[in-house]
C-alpha positions as semicolon CSV with decimal commas, in nm:
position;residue;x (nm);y (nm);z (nm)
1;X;-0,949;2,487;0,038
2;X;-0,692;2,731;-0,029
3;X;-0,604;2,766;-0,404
4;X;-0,236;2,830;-0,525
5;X;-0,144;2,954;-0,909
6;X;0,213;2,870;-1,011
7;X;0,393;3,047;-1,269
8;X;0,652;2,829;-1,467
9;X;0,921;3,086;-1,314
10;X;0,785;2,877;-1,026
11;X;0,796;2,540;-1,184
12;X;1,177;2,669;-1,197
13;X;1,227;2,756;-0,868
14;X;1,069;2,411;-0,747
15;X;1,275;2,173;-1,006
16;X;1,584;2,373;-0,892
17;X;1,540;2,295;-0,520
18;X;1,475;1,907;-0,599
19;X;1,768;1,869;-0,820
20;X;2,023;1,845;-0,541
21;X;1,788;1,648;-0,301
22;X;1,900;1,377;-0,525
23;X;2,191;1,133;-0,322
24;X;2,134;0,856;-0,592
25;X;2,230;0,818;-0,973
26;X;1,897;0,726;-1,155
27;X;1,892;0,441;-1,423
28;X;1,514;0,515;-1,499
29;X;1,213;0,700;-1,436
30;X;0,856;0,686;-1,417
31;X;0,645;0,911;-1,452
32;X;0,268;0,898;-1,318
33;X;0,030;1,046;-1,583
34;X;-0,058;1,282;-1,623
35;X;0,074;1,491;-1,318
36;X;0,418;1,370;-1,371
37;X;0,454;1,405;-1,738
38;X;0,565;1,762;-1,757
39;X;0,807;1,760;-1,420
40;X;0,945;1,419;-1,505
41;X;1,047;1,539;-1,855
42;X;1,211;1,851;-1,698
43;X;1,401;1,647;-1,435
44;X;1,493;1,346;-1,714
45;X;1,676;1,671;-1,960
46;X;1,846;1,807;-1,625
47;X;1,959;1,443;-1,518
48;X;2,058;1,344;-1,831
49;X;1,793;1,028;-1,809
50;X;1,678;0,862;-2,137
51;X;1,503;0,550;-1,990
52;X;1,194;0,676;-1,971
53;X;0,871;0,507;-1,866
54;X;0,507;0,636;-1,785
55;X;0,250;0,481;-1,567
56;X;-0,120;0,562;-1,592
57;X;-0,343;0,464;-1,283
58;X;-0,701;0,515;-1,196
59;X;-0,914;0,484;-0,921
60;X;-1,307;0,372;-0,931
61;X;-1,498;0,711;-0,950
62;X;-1,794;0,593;-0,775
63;X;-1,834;0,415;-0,502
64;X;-2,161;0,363;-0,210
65;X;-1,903;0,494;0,058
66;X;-1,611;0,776;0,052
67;X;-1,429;0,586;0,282
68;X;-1,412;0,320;0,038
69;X;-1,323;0,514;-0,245
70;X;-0,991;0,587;-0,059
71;X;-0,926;0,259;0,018
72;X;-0,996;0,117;-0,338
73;X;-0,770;-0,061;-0,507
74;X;-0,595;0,089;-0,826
75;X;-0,662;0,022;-1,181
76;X;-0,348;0,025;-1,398
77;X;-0,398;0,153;-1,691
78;X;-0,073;0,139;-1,847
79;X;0,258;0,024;-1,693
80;X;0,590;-0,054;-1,822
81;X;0,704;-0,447;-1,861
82;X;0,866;-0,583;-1,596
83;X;1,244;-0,649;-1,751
84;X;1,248;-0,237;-1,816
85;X;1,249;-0,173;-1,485
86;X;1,427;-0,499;-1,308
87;X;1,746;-0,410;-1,161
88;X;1,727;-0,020;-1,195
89;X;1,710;0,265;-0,937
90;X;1,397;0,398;-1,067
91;X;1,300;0,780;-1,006
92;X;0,917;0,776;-1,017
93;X;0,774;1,126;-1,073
94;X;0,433;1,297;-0,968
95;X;0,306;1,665;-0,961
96;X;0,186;1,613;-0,631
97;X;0,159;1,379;-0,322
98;X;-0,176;1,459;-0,194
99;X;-0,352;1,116;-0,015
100;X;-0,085;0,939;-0,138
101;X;-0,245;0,639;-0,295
102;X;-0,114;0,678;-0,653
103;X;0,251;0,750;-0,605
104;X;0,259;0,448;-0,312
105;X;0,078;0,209;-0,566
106;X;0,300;0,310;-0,847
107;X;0,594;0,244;-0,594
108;X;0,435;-0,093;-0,520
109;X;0,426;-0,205;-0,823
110;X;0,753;-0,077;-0,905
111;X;0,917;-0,266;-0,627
112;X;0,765;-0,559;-0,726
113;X;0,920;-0,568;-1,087
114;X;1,255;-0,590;-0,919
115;X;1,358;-0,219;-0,916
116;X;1,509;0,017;-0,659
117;X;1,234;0,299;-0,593
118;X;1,255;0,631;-0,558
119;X;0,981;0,879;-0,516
120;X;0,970;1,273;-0,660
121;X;0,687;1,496;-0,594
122;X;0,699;1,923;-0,653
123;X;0,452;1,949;-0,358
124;X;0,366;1,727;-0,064
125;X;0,086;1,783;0,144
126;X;0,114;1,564;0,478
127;X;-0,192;1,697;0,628
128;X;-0,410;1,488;0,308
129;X;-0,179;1,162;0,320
130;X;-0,350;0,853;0,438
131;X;0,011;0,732;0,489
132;X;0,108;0,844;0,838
133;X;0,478;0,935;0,824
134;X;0,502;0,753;0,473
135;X;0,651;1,069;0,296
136;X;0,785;1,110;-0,066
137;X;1,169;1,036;-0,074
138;X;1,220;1,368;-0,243
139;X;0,975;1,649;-0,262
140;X;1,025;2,064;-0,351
141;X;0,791;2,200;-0,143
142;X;0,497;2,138;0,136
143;X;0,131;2,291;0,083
144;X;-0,199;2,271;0,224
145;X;-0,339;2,432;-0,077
146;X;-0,482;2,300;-0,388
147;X;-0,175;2,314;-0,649
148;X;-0,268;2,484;-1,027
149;X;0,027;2,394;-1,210
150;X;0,087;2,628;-1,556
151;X;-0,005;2,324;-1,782
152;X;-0,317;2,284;-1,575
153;X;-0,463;2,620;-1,735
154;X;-0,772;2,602;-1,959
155;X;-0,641;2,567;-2,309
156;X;-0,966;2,484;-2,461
157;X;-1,103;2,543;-2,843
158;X;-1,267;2,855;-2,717
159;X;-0,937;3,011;-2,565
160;X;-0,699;2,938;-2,903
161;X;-0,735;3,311;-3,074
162;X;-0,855;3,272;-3,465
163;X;-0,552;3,334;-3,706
164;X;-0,602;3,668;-3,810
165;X;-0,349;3,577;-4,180
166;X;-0,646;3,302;-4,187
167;X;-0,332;3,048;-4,250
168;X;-0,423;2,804;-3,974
């Protein structure tokens, strides 16, 4: 699979062209975990949004079948009570659509606590979605490529340089 490297000037570029996608005045958002963390919080400062909420989902990592794997069901980790979502057009937030199955069961659930759902992606790759023509409601770009967003680079123990004052 092709491999794509983004630069945050690219990040930029990609936030810029979602920005006036938007038709709707949020009242929340939620962003998916970790993908979402770092767009959603650039998109909540540019919208003005302070209701913030995150959702952390997982999917069983092994399973007899990789057929089944994609049609597991989702294991919420963490997501927000009900009454801080009911009632609110909610902006829910990913890095990337790429089968689809965590941004449509965040939406799910979502829905189901009584808000208005919106979906945000930075890249959208329809030829991975196990959605048909289920599509995010806003996304910056399409790709075929595997996505390395710049807070996605190593930053390990081993790549921190040694403090050469010895401060720390």
């Amino acid at each position: 699979m092709r491999q794509e490297v983004l630069t945050w000037n690219d990040v930029d570029a990609l936030i810029d062209h979602l920005i006036p996608q938007f038709d709707v005045a949020f009242d929340a958002m939620v962003m998916i975990s970790r993908g979402g963390i770092v767009p959603g919080g650039i998109l909540a400062e540019a919208l003005g949004l302070a209701h913030i909420l995150l959702a952390a989902v997982d999917f069983p990592a092994q399973m007899a079948m990789a057929r089944a794997k994609l049609v597991a069901w989702p294991k919420f980790i963490q997501f927000p009570d009900e009454p801080l979502l009911e009632g609110r057009r909610t902006l829910i937030v990913d890095d990337v659509w790429g089968s689809g199955r965590t941004m449509t069961a965040v939406r799910a659930r979502v829905e189901a606590a009584g808000s208005i759902p919106y979906t945000c992606v930075l890249h959208f790759n329809p030829h991975r979605s196990l959605f048909g023509a289920l599509r995010p409601d806003f996304y910056a770009a399409l790709t075929d490529a595997y996505i390395v967003y710049p807070w996605e680079i190593q930053r390990g123990g081993d790549k921190v340089l040694a403090d050469p004052a010895g401060v720390g």
